[in-house]
C-alpha positions as CSV (number, residue, x, y, z in Angstrom):
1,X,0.0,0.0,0.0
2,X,0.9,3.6,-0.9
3,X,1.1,5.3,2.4
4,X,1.3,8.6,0.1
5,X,-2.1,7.9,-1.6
6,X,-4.3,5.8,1.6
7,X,-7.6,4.4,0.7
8,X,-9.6,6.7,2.3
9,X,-8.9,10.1,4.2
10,X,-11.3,10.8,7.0
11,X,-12.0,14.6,7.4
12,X,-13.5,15.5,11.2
13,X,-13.7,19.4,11.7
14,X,-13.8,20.2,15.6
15,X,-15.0,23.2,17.9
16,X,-15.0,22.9,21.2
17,X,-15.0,19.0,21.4
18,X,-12.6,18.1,24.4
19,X,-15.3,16.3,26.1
20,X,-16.4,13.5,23.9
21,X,-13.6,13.8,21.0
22,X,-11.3,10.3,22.7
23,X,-14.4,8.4,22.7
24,X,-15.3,9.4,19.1
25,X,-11.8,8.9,17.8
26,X,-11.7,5.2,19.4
27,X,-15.1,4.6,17.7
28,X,-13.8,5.6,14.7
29,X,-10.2,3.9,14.3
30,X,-11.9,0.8,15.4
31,X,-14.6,0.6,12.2
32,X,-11.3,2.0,10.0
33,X,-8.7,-0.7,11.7
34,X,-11.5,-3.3,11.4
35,X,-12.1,-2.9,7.8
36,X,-9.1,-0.8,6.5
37,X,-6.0,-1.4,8.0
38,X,-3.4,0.7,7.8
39,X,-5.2,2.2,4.5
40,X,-6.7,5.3,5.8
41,X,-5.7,8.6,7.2
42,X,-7.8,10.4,9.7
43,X,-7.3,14.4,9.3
44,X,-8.7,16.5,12.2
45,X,-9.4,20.3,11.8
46,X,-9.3,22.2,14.7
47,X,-11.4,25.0,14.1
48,X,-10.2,27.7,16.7
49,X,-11.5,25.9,19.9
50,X,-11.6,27.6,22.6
51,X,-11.3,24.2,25.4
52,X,-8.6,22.1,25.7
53,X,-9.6,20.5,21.7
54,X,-6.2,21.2,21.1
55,X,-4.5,19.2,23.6
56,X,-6.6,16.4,23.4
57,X,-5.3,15.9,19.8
58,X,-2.1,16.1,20.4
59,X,-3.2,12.7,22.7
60,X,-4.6,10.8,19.8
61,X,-2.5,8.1,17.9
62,X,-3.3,7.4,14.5
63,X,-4.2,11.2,13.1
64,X,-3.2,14.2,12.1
65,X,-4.5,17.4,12.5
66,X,-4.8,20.9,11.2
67,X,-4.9,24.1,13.8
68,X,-6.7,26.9,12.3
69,X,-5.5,30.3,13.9
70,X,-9.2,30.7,14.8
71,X,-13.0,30.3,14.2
72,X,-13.3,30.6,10.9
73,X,-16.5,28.5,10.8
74,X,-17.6,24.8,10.0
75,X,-17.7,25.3,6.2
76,X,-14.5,27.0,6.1
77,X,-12.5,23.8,8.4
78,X,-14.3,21.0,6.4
79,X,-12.6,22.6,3.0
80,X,-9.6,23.1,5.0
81,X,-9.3,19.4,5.4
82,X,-10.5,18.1,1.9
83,X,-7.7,20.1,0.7
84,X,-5.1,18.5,2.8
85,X,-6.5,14.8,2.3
86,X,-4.6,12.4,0.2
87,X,-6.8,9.8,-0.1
88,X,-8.3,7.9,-3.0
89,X,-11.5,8.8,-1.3
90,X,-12.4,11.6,0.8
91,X,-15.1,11.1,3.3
92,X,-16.1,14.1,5.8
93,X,-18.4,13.7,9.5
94,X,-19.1,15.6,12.7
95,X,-16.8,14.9,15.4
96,X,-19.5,14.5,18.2
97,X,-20.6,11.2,17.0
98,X,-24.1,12.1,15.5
99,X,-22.9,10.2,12.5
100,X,-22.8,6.6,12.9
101,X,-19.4,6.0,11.9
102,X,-20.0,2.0,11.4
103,X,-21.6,3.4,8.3
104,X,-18.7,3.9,6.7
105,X,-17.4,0.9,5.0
106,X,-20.8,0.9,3.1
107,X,-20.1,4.9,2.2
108,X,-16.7,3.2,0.7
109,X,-18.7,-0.1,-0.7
110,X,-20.9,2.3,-3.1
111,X,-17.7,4.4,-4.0
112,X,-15.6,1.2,-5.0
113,X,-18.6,0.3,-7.1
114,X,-18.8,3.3,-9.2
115,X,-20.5,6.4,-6.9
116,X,-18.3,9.9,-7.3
117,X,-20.4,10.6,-4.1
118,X,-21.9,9.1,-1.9
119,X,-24.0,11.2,0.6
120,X,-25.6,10.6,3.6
121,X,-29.1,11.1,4.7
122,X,-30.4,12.1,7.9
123,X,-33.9,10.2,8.1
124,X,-34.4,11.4,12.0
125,X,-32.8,13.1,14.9
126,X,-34.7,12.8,18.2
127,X,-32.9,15.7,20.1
128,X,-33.7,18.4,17.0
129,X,-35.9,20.8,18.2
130,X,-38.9,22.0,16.7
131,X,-37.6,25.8,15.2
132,X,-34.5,23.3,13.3
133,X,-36.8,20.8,12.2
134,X,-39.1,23.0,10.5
135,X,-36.8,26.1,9.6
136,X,-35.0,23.2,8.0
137,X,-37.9,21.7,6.2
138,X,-38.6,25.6,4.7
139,X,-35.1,26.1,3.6
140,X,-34.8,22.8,1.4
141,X,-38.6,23.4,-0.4
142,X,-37.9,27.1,-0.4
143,X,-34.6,26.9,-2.1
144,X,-35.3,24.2,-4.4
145,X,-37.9,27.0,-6.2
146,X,-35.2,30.2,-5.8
147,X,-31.7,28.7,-5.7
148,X,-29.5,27.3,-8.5
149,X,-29.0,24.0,-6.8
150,X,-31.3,21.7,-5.6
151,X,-30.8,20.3,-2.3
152,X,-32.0,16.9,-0.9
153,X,-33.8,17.4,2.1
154,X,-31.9,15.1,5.0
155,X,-28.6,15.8,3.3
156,X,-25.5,16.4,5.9
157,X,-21.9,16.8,5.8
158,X,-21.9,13.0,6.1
159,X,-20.4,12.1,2.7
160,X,-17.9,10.6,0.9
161,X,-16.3,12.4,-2.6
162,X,-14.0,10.5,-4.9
163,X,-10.9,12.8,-5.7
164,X,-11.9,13.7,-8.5
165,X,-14.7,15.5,-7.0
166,X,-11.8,17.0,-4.5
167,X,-10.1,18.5,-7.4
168,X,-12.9,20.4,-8.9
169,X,-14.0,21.3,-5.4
170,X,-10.5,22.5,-4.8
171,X,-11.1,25.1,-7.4
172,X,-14.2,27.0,-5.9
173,X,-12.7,30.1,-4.5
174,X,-15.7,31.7,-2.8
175,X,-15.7,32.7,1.4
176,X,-19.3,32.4,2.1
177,X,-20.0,28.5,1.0
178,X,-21.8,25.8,2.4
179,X,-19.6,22.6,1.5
180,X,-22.8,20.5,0.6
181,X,-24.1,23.4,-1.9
182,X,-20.5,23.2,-3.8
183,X,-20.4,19.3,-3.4
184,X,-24.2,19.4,-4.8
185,X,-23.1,22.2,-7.6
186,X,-20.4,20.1,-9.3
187,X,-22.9,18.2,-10.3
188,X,-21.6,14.4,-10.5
189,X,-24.3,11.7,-9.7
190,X,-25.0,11.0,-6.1
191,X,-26.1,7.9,-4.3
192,X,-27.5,8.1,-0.9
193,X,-27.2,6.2,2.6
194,X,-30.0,6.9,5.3
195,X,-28.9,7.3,8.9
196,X,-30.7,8.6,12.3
197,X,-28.1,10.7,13.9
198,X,-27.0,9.5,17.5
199,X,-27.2,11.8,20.4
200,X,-24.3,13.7,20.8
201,X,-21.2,12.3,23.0
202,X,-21.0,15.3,25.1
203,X,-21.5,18.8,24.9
204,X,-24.0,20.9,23.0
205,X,-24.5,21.8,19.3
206,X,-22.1,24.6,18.4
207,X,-24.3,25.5,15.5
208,X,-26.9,27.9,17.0
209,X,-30.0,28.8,15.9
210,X,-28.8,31.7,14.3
211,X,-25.7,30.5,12.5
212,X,-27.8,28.3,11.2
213,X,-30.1,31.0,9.9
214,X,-26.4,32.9,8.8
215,X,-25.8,29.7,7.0
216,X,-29.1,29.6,4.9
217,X,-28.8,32.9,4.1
218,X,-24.7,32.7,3.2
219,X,-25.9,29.9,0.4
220,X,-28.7,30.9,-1.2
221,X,-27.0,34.0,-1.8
222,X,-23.5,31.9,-2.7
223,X,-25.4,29.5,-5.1
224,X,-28.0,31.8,-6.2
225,X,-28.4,34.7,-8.0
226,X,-32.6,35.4,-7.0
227,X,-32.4,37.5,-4.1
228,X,-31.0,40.2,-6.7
229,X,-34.2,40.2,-8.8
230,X,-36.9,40.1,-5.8
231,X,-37.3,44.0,-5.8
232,X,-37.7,43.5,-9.5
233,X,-40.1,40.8,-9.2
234,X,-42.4,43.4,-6.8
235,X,-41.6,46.3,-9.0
236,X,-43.0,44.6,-11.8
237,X,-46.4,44.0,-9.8
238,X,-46.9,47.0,-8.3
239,X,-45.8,49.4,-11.4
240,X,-48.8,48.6,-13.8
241,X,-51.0,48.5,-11.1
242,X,-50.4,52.0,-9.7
243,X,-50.3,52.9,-13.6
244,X,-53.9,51.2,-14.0
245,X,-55.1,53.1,-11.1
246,X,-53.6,56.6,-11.8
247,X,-55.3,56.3,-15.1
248,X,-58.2,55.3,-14.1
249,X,-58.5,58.1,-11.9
250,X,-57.6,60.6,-14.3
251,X,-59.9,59.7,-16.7
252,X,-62.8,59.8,-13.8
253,X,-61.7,63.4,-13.6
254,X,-61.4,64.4,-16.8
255,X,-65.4,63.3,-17.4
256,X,-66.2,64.5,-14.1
257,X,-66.4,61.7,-11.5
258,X,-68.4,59.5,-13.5
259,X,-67.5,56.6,-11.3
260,X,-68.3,59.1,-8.2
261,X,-64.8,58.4,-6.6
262,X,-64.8,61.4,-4.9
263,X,-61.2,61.3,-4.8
264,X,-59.0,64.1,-2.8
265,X,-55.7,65.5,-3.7
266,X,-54.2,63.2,-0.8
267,X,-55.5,60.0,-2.8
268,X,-53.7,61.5,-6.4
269,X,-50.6,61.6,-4.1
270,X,-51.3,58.4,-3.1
271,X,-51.3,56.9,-6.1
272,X,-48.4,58.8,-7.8
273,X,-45.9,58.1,-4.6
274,X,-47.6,54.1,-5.3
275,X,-46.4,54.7,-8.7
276,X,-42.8,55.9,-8.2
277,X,-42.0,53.1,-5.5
278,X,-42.7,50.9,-8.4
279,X,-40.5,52.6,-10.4
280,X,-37.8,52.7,-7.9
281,X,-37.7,48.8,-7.7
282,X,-37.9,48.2,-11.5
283,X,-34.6,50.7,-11.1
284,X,-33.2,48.0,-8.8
285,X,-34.4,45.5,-10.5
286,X,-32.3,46.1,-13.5
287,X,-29.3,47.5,-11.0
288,X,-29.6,43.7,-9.8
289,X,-29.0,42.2,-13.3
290,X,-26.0,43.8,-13.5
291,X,-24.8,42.8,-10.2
292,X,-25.6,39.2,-11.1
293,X,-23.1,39.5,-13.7
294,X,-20.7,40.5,-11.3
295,X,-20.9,38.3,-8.6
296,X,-21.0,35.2,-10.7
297,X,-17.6,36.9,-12.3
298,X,-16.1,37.4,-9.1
299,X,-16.5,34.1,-7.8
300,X,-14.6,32.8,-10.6
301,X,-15.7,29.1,-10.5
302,X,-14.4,26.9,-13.6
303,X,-17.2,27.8,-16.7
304,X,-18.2,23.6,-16.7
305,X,-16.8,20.3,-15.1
306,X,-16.0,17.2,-17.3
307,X,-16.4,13.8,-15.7
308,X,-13.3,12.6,-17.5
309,X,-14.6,9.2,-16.5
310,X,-17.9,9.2,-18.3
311,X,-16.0,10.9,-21.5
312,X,-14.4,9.7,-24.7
313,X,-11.8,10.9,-26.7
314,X,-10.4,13.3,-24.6
């Protein structure tokens, strides 16, 4: 075996995970000694921790690790360590043992068999509260109608890429990302594995509420270019219909109040400040075309992928 190219590198990010993080890693070497000795590397990321995370990897045997200078953010660690990973495979988790890490030899059983990635699916988790559950259930039907991407409901960072995939993700540049999105964006074929998540080893979730909400907002904007034509969208409704009624109105004056409106000079106002709002966002509208065109410029992703492997004659 090629201790330069392993099997299979094993990508954990970690914040603040000193309390359960031996247990985890025990878990986890025993599934990847049981089935894959000596053919794997595990790579944790230290993401800034603020607890002893550090020093308890310094204490584990059979891993490296990668100490960002500080929180930079879940998203931002997990592509941290799919860049360093050498493996054949690249498969990515949690490190607080909601995902069932005895799962993994059948991520690696559907890779070996043809899957570029193989994702997994979160089916149930009993300790997800009820604003989680359901914000998550209106972000994934949401953004399937207003982002670029579809998303599979259930999806998690749970996954496996072959490195092929990790070369093409390597090239996407932009800050704000969420890893699945990108994953999701490359667009290779994806098989699935359903898992309910395990109760956490110790600790509490380090993704709040409102990260979470940061994070849904981070990639639709990332991965879609909507947002930008919303005020369009409304400008477009409310423009003809302030035109319809200014007209209307006019034309009840000109024949003297046929209609018996009775209107005022406050309801002319009315009407014309109804008409210029709609103006306003048409303006905006178009403003937000152009900006389109510059932030899909700026993130200078690569103009199309080829799956070399599905291709002839190249």
């Amino acid at each position: 075996m090629n201790l330069s190219k392993p099997l299979l590198s094993v990508v954990v990010p970690v914040y603040n995970e000193e309390a359960g993080l031996k247990n985890f890693h025990k878990d986890l070497c025993k599934i990847l000694q049981k089935y894959y000795k000596n053919q794997t590397e595990i790579i944790y990321v230290n993401d800034g921790s603020r607890d002893n995370t550090a020093a308890v990897l310094k204490t584990l045997q059979d891993a490296t690790y990668l100490q960002l200078t500080r929180n930079f953010g879940k998203e931002i660690a997990t592509t941290a360590g799919i860049h360093a990973a050498k493996g054949q495979a690249i498969l990515t988790l949690d490190g607080d043992g909601q995902h069932p890490v005895e799962l993994i030899p059948e991520f690696v059983k559907k890779w070996q068999a043809g899957a570029k990635v193989v994702v997994g699916r979160r089916i149930a988790n009993q300790k997800e509260g009820l604003i989680k559950r359901w914000g998550s259930k209106i972000f994934y039907a949401s953004y399937g109608k207003v982002g670029g991407v579809r998303l599979t409901p259930g999806a998690t960072d749970f996954r496996l890429i072959d490195q092929t995939v990790q070369q093409e993700f390597a090239k996407l540049t932009e800050r704000n990302r969420i890893t699945r999105g990108l994953i999701d964006w490359l667009g290779y074929p994806q098989t699935f594995i359903d898992f309910k998540a395990k109760p956490r080893l110790a600790g509490t979730a380090s993704y709040s509420t409102r990260k979470l909400m940061k994070l849904a907002i981070d990639s639709t904007i990332s991965l879609s270019l909507s947002p930008l034509y919303i005020t369009a969208y409304i400008g477009a409704l409310v423009l003809p219909v302030a035109t319809l009624i200014g007209l209307t109105m006019l034309g009840n004056w000109a024949l003297h109040d046929p209609l018996h409106f009775r209107a005022t000079g406050t309801a002319y106002l009315s009407v014309l400040i109804l008409f210029l709002i709609g103006l306003v966002l048409v303006s905006q509208g178009i403003i937000g075309l152009y900006l389109s065109h510059i932030h899909a410029e700026t993130q200078n992703r690569p103009l199309y992928i080829i799956d070399s492997e599905r291709s002839k004659g190249i």
